[in-house]
C-alpha positions as CSV (number, residue, x, y, z in Angstrom):
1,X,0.0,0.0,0.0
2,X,1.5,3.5,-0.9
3,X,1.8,6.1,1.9
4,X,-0.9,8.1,0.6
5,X,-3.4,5.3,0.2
6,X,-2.7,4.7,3.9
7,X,-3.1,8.5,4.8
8,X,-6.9,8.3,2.9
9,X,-7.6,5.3,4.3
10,X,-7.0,6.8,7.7
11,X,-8.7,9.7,6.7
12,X,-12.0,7.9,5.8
13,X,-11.7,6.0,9.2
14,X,-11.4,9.3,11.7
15,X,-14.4,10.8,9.5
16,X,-16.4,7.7,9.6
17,X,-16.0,7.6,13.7
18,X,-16.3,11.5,13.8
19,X,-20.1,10.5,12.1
20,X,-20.6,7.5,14.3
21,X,-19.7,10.0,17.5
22,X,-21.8,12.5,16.7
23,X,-24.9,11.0,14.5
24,X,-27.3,10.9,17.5
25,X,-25.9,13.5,19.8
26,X,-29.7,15.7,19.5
27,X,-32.9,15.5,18.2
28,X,-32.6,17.2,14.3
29,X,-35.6,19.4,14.6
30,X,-38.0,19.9,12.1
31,X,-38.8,23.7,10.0
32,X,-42.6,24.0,11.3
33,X,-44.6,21.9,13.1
34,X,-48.6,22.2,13.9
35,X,-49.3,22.1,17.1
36,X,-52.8,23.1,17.4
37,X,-56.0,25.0,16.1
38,X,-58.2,27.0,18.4
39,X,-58.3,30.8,19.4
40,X,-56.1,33.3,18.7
41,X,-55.4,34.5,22.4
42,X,-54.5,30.5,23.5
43,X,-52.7,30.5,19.8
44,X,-50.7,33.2,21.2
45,X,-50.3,32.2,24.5
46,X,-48.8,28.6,23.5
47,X,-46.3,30.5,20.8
48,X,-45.7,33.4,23.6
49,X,-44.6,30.7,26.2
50,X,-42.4,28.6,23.9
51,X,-40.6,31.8,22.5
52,X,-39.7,32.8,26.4
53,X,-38.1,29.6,27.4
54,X,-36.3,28.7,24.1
55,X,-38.6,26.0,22.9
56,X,-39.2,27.8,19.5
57,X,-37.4,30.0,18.0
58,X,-40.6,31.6,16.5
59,X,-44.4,31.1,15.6
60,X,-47.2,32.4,13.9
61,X,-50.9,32.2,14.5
62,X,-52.6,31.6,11.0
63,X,-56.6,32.3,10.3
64,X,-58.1,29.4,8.9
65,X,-61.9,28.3,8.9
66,X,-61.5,26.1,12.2
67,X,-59.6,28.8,14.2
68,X,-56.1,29.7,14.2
69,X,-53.7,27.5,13.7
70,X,-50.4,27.4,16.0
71,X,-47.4,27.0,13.8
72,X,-44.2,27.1,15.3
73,X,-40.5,26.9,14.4
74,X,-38.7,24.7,16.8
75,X,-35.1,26.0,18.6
76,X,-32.7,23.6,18.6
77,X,-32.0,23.8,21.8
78,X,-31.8,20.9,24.6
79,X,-34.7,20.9,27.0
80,X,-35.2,19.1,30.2
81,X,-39.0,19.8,31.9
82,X,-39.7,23.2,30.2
83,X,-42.8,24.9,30.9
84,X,-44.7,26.0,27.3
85,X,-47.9,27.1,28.7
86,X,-51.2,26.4,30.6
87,X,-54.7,25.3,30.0
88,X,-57.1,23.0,30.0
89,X,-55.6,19.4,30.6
90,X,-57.6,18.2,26.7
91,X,-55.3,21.2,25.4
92,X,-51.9,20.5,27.2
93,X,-52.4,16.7,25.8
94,X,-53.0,17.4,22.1
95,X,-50.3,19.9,22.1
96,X,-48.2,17.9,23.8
97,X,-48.6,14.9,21.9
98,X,-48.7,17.2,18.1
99,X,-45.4,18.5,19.2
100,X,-44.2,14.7,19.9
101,X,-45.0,13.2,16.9
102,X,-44.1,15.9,14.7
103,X,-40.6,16.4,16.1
104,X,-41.1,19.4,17.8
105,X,-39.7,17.5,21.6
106,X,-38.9,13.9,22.0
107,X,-41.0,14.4,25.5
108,X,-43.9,15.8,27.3
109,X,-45.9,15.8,30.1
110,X,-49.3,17.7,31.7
111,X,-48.7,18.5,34.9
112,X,-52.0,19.9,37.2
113,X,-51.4,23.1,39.1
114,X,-53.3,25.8,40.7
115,X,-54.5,27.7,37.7
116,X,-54.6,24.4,35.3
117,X,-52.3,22.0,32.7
118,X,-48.6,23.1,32.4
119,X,-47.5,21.9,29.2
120,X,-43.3,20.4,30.2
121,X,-41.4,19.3,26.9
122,X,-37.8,17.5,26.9
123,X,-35.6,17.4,23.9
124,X,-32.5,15.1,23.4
Protein backbone atom coordinates (compact mmCIF):
# COMPACT_ATOMS: atom_id res chain seq x y z
CA UNK A 1 0.00 0.00 0.00
CA UNK A 2 1.48 3.55 -0.91
CA UNK A 3 1.79 6.14 1.88
CA UNK A 4 -0.92 8.13 0.57
CA UNK A 5 -3.39 5.30 0.17
CA UNK A 6 -2.73 4.69 3.94
CA UNK A 7 -3.14 8.46 4.79
CA UNK A 8 -6.89 8.32 2.88
CA UNK A 9 -7.56 5.27 4.27
CA UNK A 10 -7.02 6.81 7.69
CA UNK A 11 -8.72 9.69 6.73
CA UNK A 12 -11.99 7.91 5.76
CA UNK A 13 -11.66 5.98 9.17
CA UNK A 14 -11.41 9.28 11.67
CA UNK A 15 -14.39 10.82 9.53
CA UNK A 16 -16.35 7.69 9.62
CA UNK A 17 -15.98 7.64 13.66
CA UNK A 18 -16.30 11.53 13.81
CA UNK A 19 -20.10 10.49 12.08
CA UNK A 20 -20.61 7.51 14.27
CA UNK A 21 -19.70 10.01 17.46
CA UNK A 22 -21.83 12.53 16.67
CA UNK A 23 -24.91 10.97 14.45
CA UNK A 24 -27.31 10.89 17.48
CA UNK A 25 -25.94 13.52 19.82
CA UNK A 26 -29.68 15.67 19.53
CA UNK A 27 -32.92 15.53 18.21
CA UNK A 28 -32.65 17.20 14.35
CA UNK A 29 -35.59 19.36 14.57
CA UNK A 30 -38.03 19.89 12.12
CA UNK A 31 -38.85 23.66 9.99
CA UNK A 32 -42.59 24.03 11.33
CA UNK A 33 -44.65 21.85 13.13
CA UNK A 34 -48.57 22.25 13.95
CA UNK A 35 -49.27 22.13 17.14
CA UNK A 36 -52.83 23.13 17.35
CA UNK A 37 -55.95 25.05 16.09
CA UNK A 38 -58.20 26.99 18.37
CA UNK A 39 -58.33 30.79 19.41
CA UNK A 40 -56.07 33.35 18.74
CA UNK A 41 -55.43 34.48 22.42
CA UNK A 42 -54.51 30.49 23.51
CA UNK A 43 -52.71 30.50 19.78
CA UNK A 44 -50.71 33.22 21.20
CA UNK A 45 -50.26 32.17 24.50
CA UNK A 46 -48.81 28.59 23.46
CA UNK A 47 -46.35 30.52 20.82
CA UNK A 48 -45.70 33.37 23.60
CA UNK A 49 -44.60 30.71 26.20
CA UNK A 50 -42.40 28.64 23.95
CA UNK A 51 -40.55 31.76 22.46
CA UNK A 52 -39.69 32.81 26.38
CA UNK A 53 -38.13 29.58 27.38
CA UNK A 54 -36.28 28.71 24.14
CA UNK A 55 -38.56 25.99 22.86
CA UNK A 56 -39.21 27.77 19.52
CA UNK A 57 -37.37 30.01 17.98
CA UNK A 58 -40.58 31.60 16.50
CA UNK A 59 -44.42 31.13 15.56
CA UNK A 60 -47.18 32.45 13.90
CA UNK A 61 -50.94 32.23 14.54
CA UNK A 62 -52.62 31.59 10.98
CA UNK A 63 -56.59 32.29 10.31
CA UNK A 64 -58.10 29.42 8.94
CA UNK A 65 -61.94 28.26 8.89
CA UNK A 66 -61.51 26.06 12.22
CA UNK A 67 -59.61 28.80 14.21
CA UNK A 68 -56.13 29.75 14.21
CA UNK A 69 -53.66 27.47 13.74
CA UNK A 70 -50.36 27.44 16.04
CA UNK A 71 -47.38 26.98 13.82
CA UNK A 72 -44.18 27.11 15.27
CA UNK A 73 -40.49 26.88 14.42
CA UNK A 74 -38.73 24.66 16.80
CA UNK A 75 -35.12 26.04 18.58
CA UNK A 76 -32.66 23.56 18.56
CA UNK A 77 -32.02 23.80 21.77
CA UNK A 78 -31.84 20.93 24.62
CA UNK A 79 -34.72 20.88 27.02
CA UNK A 80 -35.22 19.05 30.21
CA UNK A 81 -39.04 19.80 31.94
CA UNK A 82 -39.71 23.19 30.22
CA UNK A 83 -42.76 24.86 30.93
CA UNK A 84 -44.69 25.99 27.31
CA UNK A 85 -47.87 27.10 28.68
CA UNK A 86 -51.22 26.42 30.63
CA UNK A 87 -54.71 25.31 29.99
CA UNK A 88 -57.14 22.97 30.00
CA UNK A 89 -55.62 19.38 30.63
CA UNK A 90 -57.59 18.20 26.69
CA UNK A 91 -55.25 21.22 25.43
CA UNK A 92 -51.92 20.51 27.21
CA UNK A 93 -52.42 16.72 25.76
CA UNK A 94 -52.97 17.43 22.13
CA UNK A 95 -50.34 19.88 22.11
CA UNK A 96 -48.16 17.87 23.85
CA UNK A 97 -48.57 14.93 21.89
CA UNK A 98 -48.75 17.17 18.15
CA UNK A 99 -45.37 18.54 19.19
CA UNK A 100 -44.16 14.72 19.90
CA UNK A 101 -44.98 13.20 16.93
CA UNK A 102 -44.06 15.90 14.66
CA UNK A 103 -40.58 16.38 16.13
CA UNK A 104 -41.08 19.36 17.81
CA UNK A 105 -39.70 17.51 21.62
CA UNK A 106 -38.87 13.89 22.03
CA UNK A 107 -41.04 14.36 25.52
CA UNK A 108 -43.88 15.79 27.27
CA UNK A 109 -45.91 15.81 30.13
CA UNK A 110 -49.27 17.71 31.73
CA UNK A 111 -48.68 18.48 34.93
CA UNK A 112 -52.03 19.94 37.23
CA UNK A 113 -51.38 23.11 39.12
CA UNK A 114 -53.31 25.83 40.68
CA UNK A 115 -54.51 27.65 37.68
CA UNK A 116 -54.61 24.37 35.29
CA UNK A 117 -52.25 22.04 32.71
CA UNK A 118 -48.56 23.15 32.38
CA UNK A 119 -47.48 21.86 29.24
CA UNK A 120 -43.31 20.37 30.22
CA UNK A 121 -41.39 19.32 26.87
CA UNK A 122 -37.82 17.52 26.91
CA UNK A 123 -35.58 17.42 23.94
CA UNK A 124 -32.55 15.10 23.44
Amino acid sequence: MTKLARVLGAAVVAGAATVALTGGAAQAVPNTVHLYTGTEALCEKIGDGGVANDVFDSYECKSGVGGYSTLVDPSNNLLANVPVFTDSEDVCETVGLNGKNNGAWSAYGCQLGIVGWTLLVDRW
